[in-house]
C-alpha positions as CSV (number, residue, x, y, z in Angstrom):
1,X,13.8,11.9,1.9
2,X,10.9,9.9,0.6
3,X,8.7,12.4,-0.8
4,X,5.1,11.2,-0.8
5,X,3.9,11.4,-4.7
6,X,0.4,10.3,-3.7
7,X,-2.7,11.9,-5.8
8,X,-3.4,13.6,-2.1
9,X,-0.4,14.7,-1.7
10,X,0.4,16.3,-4.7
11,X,-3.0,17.8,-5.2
12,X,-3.1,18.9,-1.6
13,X,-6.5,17.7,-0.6
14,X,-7.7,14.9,1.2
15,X,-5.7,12.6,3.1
16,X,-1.9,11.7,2.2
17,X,0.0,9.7,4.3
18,X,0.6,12.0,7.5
19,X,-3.1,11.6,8.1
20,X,-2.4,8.1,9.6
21,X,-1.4,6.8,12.8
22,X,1.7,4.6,12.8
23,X,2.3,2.1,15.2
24,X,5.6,0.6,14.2
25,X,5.9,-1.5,17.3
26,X,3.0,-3.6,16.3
27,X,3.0,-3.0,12.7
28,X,-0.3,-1.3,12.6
29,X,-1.6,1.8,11.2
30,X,-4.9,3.6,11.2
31,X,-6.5,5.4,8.7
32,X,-8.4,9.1,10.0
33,X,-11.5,7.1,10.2
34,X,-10.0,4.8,12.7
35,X,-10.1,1.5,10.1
36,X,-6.3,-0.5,10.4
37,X,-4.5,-1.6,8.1
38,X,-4.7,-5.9,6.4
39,X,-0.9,-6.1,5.5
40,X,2.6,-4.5,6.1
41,X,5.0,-5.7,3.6
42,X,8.6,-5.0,3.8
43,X,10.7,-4.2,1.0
44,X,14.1,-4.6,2.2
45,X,15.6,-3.8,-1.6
46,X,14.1,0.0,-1.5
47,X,14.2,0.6,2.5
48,X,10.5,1.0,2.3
49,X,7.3,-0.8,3.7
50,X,4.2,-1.1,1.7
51,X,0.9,-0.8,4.0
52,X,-2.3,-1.8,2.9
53,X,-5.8,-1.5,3.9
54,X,-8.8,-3.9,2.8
55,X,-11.3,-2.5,-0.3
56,X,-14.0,-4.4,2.0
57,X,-13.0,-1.2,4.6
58,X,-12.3,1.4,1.8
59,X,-15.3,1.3,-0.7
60,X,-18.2,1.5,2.1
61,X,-16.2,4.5,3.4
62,X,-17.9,7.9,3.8
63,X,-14.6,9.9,2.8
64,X,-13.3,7.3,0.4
65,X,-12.6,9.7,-2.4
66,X,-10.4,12.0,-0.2
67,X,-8.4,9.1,0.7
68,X,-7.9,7.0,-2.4
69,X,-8.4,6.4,-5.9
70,X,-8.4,3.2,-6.1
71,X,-11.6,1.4,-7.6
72,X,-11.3,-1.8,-6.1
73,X,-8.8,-2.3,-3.7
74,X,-8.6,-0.3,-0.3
75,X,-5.8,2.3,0.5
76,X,-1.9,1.6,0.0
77,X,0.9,3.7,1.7
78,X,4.3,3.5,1.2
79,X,6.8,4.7,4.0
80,X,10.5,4.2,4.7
81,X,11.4,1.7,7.5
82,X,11.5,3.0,11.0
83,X,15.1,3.2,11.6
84,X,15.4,5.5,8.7
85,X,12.8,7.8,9.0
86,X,13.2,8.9,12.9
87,X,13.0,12.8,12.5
88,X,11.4,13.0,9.3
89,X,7.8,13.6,10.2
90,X,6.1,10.6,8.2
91,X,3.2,10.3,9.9
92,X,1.8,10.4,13.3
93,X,2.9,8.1,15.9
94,X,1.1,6.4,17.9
95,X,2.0,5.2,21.5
């Protein structure tokens, strides 16, 4: 299992990544506050995808620091590809 080791998760505040909506059919995911996400990159070598959401979305956002610590740059998730994580609660998914 893919444990999530973001600063969210492992201080157990704000949002870590089962706070988003995944929409694998369309390769889109939504943050809390309802913002989607600029890229999905897959990285085939590690079975993983890398999600990222726009610092133009992120910095104006009212609950920014309970979602990322990132100065610049928006949000960035990293979940295991679909076929691999059926059953293991990553997320919500949306219809």
């Amino acid at each position: 299992m893919l444990l999530d080791q973001s600063p969210q998760a492992r201080a157990r505040t704000g949002f870590d990544r089962t706070a988003f909506t995944i929409d694998w059919n369309n390769r889109q995911v939504t943050c809390p506050q309802g913002t989607r996400n600029t890229s999905w990159i897959p990285c085939a070598q590690r079975g993983t995808d890398a999600i990222r959401f726009s610092g133009r979305d992120c910095q104006p956002c009212p609950v920014r620091q309970a979602c990322t610590t990132a100065t610049v740059r928006g949000r960035q998730l990293t979940i295991r590809h679909q076929r691999r994580r059926r059953g293991k609660g990553f997320g919500r998914t949306g219809r």
